[in-house]
C-alpha positions in Angstrom: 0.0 0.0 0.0 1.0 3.7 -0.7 0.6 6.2 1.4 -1.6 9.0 1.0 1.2 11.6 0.8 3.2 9.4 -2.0 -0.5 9.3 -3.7 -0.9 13.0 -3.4 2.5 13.7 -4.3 2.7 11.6 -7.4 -0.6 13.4 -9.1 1.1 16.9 -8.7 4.3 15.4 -10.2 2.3 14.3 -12.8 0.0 17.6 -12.9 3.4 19.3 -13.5 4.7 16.9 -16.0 1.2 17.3 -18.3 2.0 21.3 -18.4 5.9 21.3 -18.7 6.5 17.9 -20.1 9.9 18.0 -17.7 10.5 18.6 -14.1 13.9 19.5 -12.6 15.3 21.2 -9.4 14.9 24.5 -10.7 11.7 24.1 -11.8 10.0 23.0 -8.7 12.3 21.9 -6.0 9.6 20.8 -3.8 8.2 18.2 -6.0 12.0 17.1 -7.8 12.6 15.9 -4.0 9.2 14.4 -3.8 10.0 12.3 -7.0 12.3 10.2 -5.2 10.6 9.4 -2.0 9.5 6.0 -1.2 6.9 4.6 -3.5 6.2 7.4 -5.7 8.8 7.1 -8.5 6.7 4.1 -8.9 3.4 5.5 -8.5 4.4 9.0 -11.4 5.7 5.5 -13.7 2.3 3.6 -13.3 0.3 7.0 -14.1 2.8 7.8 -17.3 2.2 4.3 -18.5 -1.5 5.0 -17.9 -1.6 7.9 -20.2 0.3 5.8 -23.0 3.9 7.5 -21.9 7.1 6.9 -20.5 8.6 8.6 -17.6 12.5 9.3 -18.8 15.4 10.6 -16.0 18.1 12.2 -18.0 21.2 14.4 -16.4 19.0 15.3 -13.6 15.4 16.0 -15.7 12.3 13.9 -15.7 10.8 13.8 -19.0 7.5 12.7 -19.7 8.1 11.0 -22.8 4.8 10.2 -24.9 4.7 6.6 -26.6 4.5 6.2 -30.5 1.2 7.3 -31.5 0.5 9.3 -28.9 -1.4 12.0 -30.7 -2.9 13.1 -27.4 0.3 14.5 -26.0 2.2 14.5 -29.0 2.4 15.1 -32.4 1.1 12.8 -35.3 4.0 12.3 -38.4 1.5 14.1 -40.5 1.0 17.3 -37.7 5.1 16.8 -37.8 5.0 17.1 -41.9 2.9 20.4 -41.5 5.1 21.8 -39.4 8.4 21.1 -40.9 7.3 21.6 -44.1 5.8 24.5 -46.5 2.5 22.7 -46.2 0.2 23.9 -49.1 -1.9 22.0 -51.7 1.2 20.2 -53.1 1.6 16.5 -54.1 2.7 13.9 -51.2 6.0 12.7 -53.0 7.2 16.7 -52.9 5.7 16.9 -49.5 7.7 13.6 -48.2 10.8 15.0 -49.7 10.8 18.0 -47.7 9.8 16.3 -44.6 12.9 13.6 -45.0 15.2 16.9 -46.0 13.9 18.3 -43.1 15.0 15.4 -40.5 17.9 15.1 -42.5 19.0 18.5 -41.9 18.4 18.0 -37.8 20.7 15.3 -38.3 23.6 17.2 -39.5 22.9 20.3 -37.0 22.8 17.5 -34.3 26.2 15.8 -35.7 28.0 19.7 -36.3 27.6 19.9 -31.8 27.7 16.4 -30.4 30.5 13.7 -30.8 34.1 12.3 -30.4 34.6 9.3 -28.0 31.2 9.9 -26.7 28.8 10.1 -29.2 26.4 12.2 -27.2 29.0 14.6 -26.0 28.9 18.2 -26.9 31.7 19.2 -28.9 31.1 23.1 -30.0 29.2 25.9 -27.9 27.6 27.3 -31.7 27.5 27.2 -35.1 27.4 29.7 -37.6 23.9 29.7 -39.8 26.5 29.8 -43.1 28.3 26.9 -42.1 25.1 24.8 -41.2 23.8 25.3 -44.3 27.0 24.2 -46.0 27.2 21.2 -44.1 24.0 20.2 -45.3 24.7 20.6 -49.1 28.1 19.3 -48.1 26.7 16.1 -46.6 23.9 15.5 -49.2 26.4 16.0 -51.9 28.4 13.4 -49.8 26.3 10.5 -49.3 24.9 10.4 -53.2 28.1 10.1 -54.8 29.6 7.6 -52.0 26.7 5.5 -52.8 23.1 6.5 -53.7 22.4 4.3 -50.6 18.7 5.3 -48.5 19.5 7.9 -46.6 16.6 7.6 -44.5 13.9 4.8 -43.9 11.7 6.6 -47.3 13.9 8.4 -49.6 17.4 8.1 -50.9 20.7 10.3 -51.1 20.1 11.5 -54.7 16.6 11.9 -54.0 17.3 14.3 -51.1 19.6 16.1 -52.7 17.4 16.5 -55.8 14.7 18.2 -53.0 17.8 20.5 -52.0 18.9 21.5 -55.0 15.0 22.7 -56.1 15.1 25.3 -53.2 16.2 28.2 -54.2 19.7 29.9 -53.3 18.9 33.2 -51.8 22.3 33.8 -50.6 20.9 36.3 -47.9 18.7 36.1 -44.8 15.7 34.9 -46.0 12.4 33.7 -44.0 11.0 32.6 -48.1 10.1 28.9 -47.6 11.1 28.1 -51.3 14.6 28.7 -50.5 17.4 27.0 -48.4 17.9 29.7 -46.2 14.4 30.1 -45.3 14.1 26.1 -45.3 16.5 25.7 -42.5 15.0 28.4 -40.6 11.2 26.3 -40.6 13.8 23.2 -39.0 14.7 26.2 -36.2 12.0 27.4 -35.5 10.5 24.1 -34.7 13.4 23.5 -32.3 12.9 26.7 -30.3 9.5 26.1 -30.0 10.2 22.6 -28.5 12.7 24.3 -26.7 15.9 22.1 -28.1 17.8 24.9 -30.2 17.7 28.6 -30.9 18.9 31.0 -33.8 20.1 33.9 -32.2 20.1 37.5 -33.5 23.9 37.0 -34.4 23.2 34.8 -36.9 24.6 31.7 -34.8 22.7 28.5 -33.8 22.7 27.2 -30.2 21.8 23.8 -28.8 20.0 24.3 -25.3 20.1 22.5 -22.6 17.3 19.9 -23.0 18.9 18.7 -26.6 21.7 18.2 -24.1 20.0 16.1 -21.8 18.2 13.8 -24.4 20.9 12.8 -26.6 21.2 9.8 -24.7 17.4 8.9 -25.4 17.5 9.6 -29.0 20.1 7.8 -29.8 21.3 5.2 -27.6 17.4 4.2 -26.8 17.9 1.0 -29.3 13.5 0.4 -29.7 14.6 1.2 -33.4 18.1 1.0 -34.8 17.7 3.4 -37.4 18.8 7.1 -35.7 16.3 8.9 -38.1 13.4 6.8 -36.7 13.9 7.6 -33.4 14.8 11.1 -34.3 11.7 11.1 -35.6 10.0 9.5 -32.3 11.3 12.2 -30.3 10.6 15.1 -32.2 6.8 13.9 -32.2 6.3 14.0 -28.7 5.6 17.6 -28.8 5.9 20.8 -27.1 6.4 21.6 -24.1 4.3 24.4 -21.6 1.8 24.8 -24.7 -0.7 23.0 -27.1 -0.9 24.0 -30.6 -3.5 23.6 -33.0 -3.5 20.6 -35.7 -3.7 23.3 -38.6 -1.2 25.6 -37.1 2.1 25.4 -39.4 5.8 26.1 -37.5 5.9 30.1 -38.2 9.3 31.2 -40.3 10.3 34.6 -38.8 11.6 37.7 -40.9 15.1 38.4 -40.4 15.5 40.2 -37.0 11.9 38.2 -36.0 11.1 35.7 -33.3 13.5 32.8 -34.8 15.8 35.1 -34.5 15.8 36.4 -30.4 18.7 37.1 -28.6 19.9 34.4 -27.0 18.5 35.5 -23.1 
């Protein structure tokens, strides 16, 4: 039996889990200590495999962490297409090949700041916006003449860099969806709004400190053995503090807009 304090205290961790999606120290110190008293680590587990989710401790965070599917706390692959793509009465095979570009390019920003010995290690503080976007090109140029191999579980190397090469080269700041420039800055966007990376007003990109502590879960959490697939699980289990509409498309600031924010 549990007692009525661990009861109590495991529905506010949970409360708190259902409006922030993670709970740390800073957070809320008061229920980060009540995590680990007797019984209710396993009563805040039970719950989050009640609401078809897991319950994730990473570098000192607990993550609620929703299950494939999960459309109730997450997002569906098709809200995900909508909001990392230019959405739009277009045909699906276009629409695919944006959405693979678009993990594609997540890959390489995550590859540009973590690696070495330990693959989840960070190993720069930022990256220039110019030098992501080479990287890219550089690495879809890359893997189709090495191979022509999938790059991903749906489309191949050529493929993808066939969907690059359509966008056009603004070779300014550009928020245009049709180009690369603005392409990459949908892909932001979407990570400051789950609250993973940021595109400061200087023009560089920086990881922040949740991408930090999930890099573990993405990619040594072997369910799948394909690191676009679970990139792909984790990006779907949306937002956290906030709920957005199925219809609502990942907003591409202006230059000097909210993409764009000092980093605080």
């Amino acid at each position: 039996m549990h007692s009525d304090e661990a009861v109590r205290s495991s529905q506010e961790i949970v409360a708190h889990l259902l409006r922030r999606r993670s709970l740390d120290r800073e957070s809320d110190a008061r229920l980060y200590e009540a995590f680990f008293a007797k019984g209710v680590e396993d009563l805040v587990r039970m719950q989050g495999e009640a609401l078809g989710a897991q319950i994730a401790q990473l570098e000192g965070v607990v993550y609620l962490l929703p299950n494939d599917g999960n459309t109730f706390l997450g997002f569906s692959r098709s809200e995900l297409k909508n909001r990392l793509t230019r959405g739009g009465r277009r045909d699906r095979a276009e629409r695919d090949a944006e959405y693979s570009l678009a993990l594609f390019a997540i890959l390489v920003l995550l590859s540009q700041f973590y690696g070495g010995q330990d693959a989840t290690g960070r190993k720069r503080d930022y990256l220039p916006f110019g030098e992501y976007q080479n990287a890219v090109a550089d690495g879809l140029a890359a893997g189709a003449s090495a191979s022509g191999g999938a790059a991903s579980g749906w489309l191949s190397y050529p493929e993808l860099l066939g969907a690059w090469n359509a966008l056009i080269s603004s070779g300014e700041i550009s928020g245009k969806r049709n180009t690369k420039e603005g392409m990459l800055r949908v892909v932001l966007a979407f990570l400051k709004q789950q609250g993973l990376a940021l595109l400061a007003g200087d023009e560089n990109i920086y990881v922040l400190p949740k991408l930090d502590h999930v890099m573990k879960w993405i990619f040594l959490n072997r369910a799948s053995p394909d690191a676009v697939d679970r990139l792909e699980r984790f990006l779907g289990h949306g937002p956290e503090g906030q709920e957005l509409q199925d219809d609502q498309e990942a907003a591409v600031p202006e230059a000097g807009g909210e993409a764009c924010d000092e980093l605080d």
